[in-house]
Structure formats: C-alpha cells, structure tokens
N, C-alpha and C positions, 0 to 999 in steps of 0.2 A: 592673648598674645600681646607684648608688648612691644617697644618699639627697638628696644637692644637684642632680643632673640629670635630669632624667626627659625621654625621648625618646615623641614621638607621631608615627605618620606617619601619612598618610589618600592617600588615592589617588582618581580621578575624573571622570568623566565630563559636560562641558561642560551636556549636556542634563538632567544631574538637579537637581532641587529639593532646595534643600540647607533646614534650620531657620535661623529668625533669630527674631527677638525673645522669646527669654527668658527670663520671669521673674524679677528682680534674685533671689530666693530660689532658683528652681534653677540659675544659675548658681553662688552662695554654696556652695551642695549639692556642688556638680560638685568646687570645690575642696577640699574635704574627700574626699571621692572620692579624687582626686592624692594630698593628702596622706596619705591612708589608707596604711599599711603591710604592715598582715595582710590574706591573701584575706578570714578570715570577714569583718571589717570593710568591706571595699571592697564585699562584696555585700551586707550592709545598709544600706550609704551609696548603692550603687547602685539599690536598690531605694525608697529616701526618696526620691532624686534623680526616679525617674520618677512620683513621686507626684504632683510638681509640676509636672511635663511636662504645658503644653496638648494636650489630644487633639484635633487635627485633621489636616489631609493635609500638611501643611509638615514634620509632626514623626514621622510614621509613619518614615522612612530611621533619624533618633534611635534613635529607640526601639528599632527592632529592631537595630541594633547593639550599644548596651545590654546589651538581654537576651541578645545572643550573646553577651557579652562576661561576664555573670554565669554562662550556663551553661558557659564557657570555667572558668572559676574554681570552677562548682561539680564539675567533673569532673577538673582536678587536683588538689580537695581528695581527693577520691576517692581518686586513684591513688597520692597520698601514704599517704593512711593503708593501700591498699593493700600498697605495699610496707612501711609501717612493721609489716605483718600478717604478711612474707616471701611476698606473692605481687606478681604485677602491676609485671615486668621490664620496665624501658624500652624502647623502639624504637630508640632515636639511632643513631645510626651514624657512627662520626668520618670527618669529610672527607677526602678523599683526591684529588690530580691537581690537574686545571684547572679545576674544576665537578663537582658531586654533584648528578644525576639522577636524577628518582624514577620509577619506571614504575608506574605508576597504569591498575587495567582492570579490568572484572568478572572474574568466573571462566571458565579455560580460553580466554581470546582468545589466549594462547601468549610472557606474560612470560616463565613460564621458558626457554621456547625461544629467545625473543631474548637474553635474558642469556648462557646457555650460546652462541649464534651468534658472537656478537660479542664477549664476555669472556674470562677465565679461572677464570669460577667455574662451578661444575659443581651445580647444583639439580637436588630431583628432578623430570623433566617426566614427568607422570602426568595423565593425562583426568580424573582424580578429583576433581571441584572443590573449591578451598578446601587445596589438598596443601600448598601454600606457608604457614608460618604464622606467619616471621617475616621481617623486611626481610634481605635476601640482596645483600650488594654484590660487585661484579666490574670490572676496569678493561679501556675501552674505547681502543685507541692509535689517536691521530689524526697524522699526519706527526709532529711531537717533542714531545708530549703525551698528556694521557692524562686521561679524562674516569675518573668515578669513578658507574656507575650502581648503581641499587638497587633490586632486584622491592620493591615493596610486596605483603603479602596482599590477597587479592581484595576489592573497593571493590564495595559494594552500597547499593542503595536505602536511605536515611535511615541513611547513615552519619555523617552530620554530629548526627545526633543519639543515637547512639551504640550502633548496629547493630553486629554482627558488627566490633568492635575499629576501628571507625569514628575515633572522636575522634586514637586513637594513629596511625592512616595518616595522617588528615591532616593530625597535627602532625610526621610528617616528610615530608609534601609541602610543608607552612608552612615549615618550617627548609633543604629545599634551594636552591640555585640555580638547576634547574628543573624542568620535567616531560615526562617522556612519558606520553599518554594514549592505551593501547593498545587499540584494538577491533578486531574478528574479522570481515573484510570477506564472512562468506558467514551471520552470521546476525544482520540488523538493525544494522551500525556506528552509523546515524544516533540510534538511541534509546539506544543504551550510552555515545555521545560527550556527547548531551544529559543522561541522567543524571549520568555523572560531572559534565560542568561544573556542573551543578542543585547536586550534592554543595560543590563546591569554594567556589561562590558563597556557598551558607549557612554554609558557615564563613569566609568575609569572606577567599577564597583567589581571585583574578581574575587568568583568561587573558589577557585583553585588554590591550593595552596601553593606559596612561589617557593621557588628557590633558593633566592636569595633576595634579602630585605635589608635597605639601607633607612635611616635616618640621619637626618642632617640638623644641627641644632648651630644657628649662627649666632656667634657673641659679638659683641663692640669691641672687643679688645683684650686681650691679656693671655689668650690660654693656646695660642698656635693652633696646628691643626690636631686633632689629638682621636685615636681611634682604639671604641672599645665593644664590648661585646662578644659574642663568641663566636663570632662568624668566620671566612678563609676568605683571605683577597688571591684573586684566581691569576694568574697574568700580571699582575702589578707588586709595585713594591710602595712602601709608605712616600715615599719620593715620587714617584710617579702620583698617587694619590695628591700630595702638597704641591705638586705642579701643577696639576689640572684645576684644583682649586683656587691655586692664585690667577691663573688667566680668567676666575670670573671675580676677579676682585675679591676672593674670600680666604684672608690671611687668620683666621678666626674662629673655630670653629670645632664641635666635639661632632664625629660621627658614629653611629652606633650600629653594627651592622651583626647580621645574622644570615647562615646559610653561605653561600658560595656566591662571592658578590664580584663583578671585573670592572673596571675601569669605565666602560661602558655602563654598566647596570648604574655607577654615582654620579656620571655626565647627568646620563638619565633621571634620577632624582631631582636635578634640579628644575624639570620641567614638570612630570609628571602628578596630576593630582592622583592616581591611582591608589585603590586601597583594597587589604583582602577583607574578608568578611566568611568567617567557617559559617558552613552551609549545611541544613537537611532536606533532603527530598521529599516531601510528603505525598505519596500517592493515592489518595482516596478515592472510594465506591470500588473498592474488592470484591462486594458483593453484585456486583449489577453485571448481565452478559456480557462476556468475551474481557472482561476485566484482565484475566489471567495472562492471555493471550498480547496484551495488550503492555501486561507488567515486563513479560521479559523483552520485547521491543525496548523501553523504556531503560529496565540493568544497561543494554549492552551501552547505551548513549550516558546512560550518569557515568557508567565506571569507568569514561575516558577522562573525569573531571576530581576522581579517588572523591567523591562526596558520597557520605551514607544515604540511604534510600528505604521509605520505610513506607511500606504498603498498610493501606488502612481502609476499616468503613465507621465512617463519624455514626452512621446511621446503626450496624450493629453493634459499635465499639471493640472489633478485631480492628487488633495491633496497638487499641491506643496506647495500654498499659506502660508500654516501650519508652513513649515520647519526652517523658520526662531522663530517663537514662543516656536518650539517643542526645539529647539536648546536654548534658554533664559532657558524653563524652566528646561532642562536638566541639567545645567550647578550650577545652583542654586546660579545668577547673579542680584542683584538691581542695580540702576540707582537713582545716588544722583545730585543735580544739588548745584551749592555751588555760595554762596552770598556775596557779599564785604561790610562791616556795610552800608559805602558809596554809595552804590549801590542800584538803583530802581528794577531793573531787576538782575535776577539769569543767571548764564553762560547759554551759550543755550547746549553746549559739554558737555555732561555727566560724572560724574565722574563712573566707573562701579569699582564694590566691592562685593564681596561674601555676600551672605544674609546670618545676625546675626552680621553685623557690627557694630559697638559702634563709637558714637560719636569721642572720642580721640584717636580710630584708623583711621579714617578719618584723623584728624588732624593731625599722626604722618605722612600717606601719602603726606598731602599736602606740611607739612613743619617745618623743625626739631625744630624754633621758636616757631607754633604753638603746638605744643606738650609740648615743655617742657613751655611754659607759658601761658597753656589754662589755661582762666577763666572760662568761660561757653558758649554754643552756645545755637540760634533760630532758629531753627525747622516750620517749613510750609509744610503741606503736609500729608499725609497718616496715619503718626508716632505721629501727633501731635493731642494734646488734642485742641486746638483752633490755632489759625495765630500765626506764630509769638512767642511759646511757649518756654519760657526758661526751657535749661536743663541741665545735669550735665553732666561730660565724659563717662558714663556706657549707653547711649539712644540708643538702638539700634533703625538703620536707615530701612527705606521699602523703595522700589520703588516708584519711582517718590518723594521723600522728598526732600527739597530745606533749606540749612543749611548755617548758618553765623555766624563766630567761632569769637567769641573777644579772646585776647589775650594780 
C-alpha cells in the first residue's frame, strides 16, 4: 500500500445495527486516522478518535472494532521490536498451488494426522499437546491441482488476545484463502467448533458468508466517488453514498461492492478490519465411541453458519477422499485451460480463477496486450452453446472451459 491509495474493506450482515450520525469532530478525527502513517501515531489518533465516539448502543459495533484494530497495531508493534531484539520469527508461509489452507483446532483433534494423510509433508504426530509449534505446510492433489494446506499450532481460549502465540495463528488464518477448523468428534466437537469461531470473530475473522461486502479504494485525487461492482445499494441513493463520504473528508474514491450493501454497512467499512474467510468443518475420529452421536450434535450447530462439514477418521482414512473437492468447492474456484489460435491441443496446466470470471478478465491475467487489444475469444466447453463458440469480453467462464483469445 502506498501512500495515495488506501484500501478498506467491511463485510456484513443485513440485520446488524451499523453507527450513523457522527460527530462532525470525530469524523475530522477518523481522517487523520487514514492519514496517519506510523503505527504509534494511528493509535493515539485512534484512541482521541474514540474519545469523541457517542456512547450508546448504535456505536458499541464502532468501537469495538476500533479497539481491535489498536490492539492489532499494538501487538505488531511488539513483534517488531521483537524481532528487531533477534527473537519472534514470523509465521507466513509463502503461497503455494491453487489456495493456501489453514487447519485451525485445539490440541490433539489430529491436524497432524490429516496433514501427513493427505500431504506430503511428514509432521511429528505425538499425543503430546502443543508438539506442533510452527505452521507446517504440505500439498494436497486434487484431479490437476494442488491445494497448499498448513497445520497451524494449537488454537486455545483467548487466543485473540494473545494466549499461547494466538495473535500470530490468526494472522495466518487472516492471510489464507481458507480454513479448516478441525475438532475431535469423540470429545465435545460442538464446544471446540464454538470456541474457535468465538476466537475468529474477535479478531474481526468471519466464517460466514456476509451479505453484503463493501470495498473502499481511496485516491489523491481525480476520479470523484465512483461505484462499481455488482452489488444493490439497499436504502440509499449514489448521493446519499457521496454525502456520507465527504463528511469523512473523502472526495475521492472507487467503491466496490457486492451483495445488498446500506448506508450503514459503507459508514462501517471505514472502521471495520473484519474479513470472511470460506470455511470447512473437519470432524475427525468417526471411528472412536459415540462419535456418531456426537456428529449430529455438531450438524445442527455448523448449519446455522451454511459452512460444509465433513466427518472423518485420519486414522482409517473415511471420508478423506472428499477433502480435496470439499476444498474446490469451498473456495468457489474454476479451471480454465487456454488455447494458442495455432494450437491443436489446449495447455494441459490450468489456468485457476474465481467463479463468475469474464472472458477479458482472463485476458487482462494473461497479458497486458491481450487485454487492451482483445478482439473476441472461442470458447469449448461447459460455457459454450456449441465447439468453438465465438464470444465477446463479458462470457463468463465454468470449469473446465478451454479459451482462445485473438487479439
């Protein structure tokens, strides 16, 4: 991020009370906030900011984002000067495949064991809790792909506030593509599923899929407020939108929204570090007593959160088969294979693209020529009304489609 665009995204749910009216001063506040450059600064600006904050129930959401959002900042002050000390190694772990998965679980539900099932990486499994004590990645094949998972260390109670190396798990469950949250289906899954989510939530990390999702892209100057994407403003009008915008000083700006987004839900945005993250349930040791008993407990509590849920035993390998599909469809990932005019045969290396891709966003991935001097492509495959079907830049691509861009 540089210092002319600053991106916010907020995420959300239809039924929550979002803050509105206030105070022309902490508004004033907020953008100085933005402009702030140093952590320490941003957390004294953040902390004047809520001095001004009306306390009542509109603003309670505010606020505690906020303050997650200062202890966010006072804890990679921390780990800076940590390492600036030569201790307090990062976690990250560079991407790898089609998707980088995090497996997320108390101790002993048996990540190592699904890592090792399903991978090629070889961790120590030991009953010993706590044995795992750094992120462990291994690559999982799915038909001509290949997902990229990662044991996290073991996830406990008031890890969000920064138990047992808490902060650093869940900032590489914030930086994956998704998660598995793995529980131990023969001792209590329902209270270890609840916790972790409990965890997830308070660091502004949401299984659920929202509703409506805003992005905010702030410019220096030149492009007014400008809104695109295919989303429905619910209650408001684009005026109403460029009003509320300017009382925080932001005459400048592209928003990108998706889903059913109010007036409310873009205030919100500008506070909120909240983010979704598609989610799989992993229930493991199906095999062990009263497991059974135990799984459907378990259904009625995921399916208030629409996340898949996928019963398993690492130990006789039912259900793993699955986990590689359950992970495609989770991700909500096609598989486009791409054709040279010259060419008999299509790449056999998949190209992989979020589903609801459009032909000339293929094109601008492939190649800045292709984009800016596409003619038309043909289409083979799923998408297409016959072989070979010419189409325009707007074709949205499926799985398994095979595409040949003139240009």
């Amino acid at each position: 991020m540089n210092a002319k665009n600053i991106v916010v995204y907020g995420y959300f749910s239809c039924d929550e009370g979002m803050v509105t009216n206030l105070p022309a001063e902490a508004k004033a506040k907020w953008a100085e906030v933005v402009a702030a450059r140093s952590p320490e600064e941003k957390i004294r600006l953040m902390r004047e900011f809520l001095s001004l904050v009306p306390k009542h129930k509109g603003t309670n959401k505010l606020v505690a984002n906020v303050k997650r959002r200062i202890a966010e900042l006072e804890r990679e002050l921390e780990r800076s000067k940590a390492r600036k000390r030569g201790g307090g190694v990062g976690f990250a772990i560079p991407k790898e495949g089609a998707g980088q998965i995090v497996i997320l679980g108390p101790p002993n539900v048996g990540k190592s064991s699904l890592l090792a099932a399903v991978t090629n990486a070889k961790p120590e499994i030991n009953p010993i809790p706590f044995t795992t004590q750094r992120p462990i990645p291994g690559m999982l094949n799915y038909e001509d792909i290949q997902f990229q998972l990662v044991e996290a260390p073991a996830i406990v109670e008031g890890a969000a506030e920064g138990r047992m190396g808490g902060p650093q798990i869940l900032s590489l469950a914030r930086n994956a593509d998704g998660l598995i949250i793995m529980v131990d289906l023969s001792l209590d899954p329902v209270g270890q599923f609840r916790m972790i989510q409990f965890e997830l939530d308070k660091a502004g990390i949401l299984i659920e899929r929202p509703e409506g999702e805003v992005e905010i892209l702030r410019r220096a100057c030149g492009v007014g407020i400008q809104i695109v994407g295919g989303g429905t403003l619910v209650g408001c009008t684009y005026e109403d939108v460029k009003n509320l915008l300017n009382s925080y000083r932001i005459s400048s700006a592209i928003l990108r929204i998706s889903g059913r987004v109010t007036l409310d839900d873009i205030e919100d945005a500008l506070f909120s570090s909240s983010i979704y993250k598609p989610t799989i349930v992993v229930a493991n040791k199906l095999d062990l007593p009263g497991a059974k008993d135990n799984l459907a407990l378990l259904e009625d509590v995921v399916k208030r959160f629409n996340v898949p849920l996928l019963a398993v035993s690492c130990l006789s390998g039912e259900g793993l088969r699955s986990l590689g599909e359950s992970i495609f469809k989770m991700l909500g990932i096609v598989r486009v294979y791409t054709k040279e005019p010259s060419s008999k045969e299509p790449s056999k290396k998949p190209l992989v693209i979020k589903n609801g891709t459009s032909v000339i966003e293929v094109a601008k991935k492939l190649h800045s020529e292709m984009y800016k001097n596409f003619k038309y492509a043909r289409v083979w495959g799923p998408s297409a009304k016959y072989p070979g079907e010419r189409v325009g830049p707007t074709h949205i691509l499926v799985d398994g489609d095979i595409i040949e861009i003139h240009y």
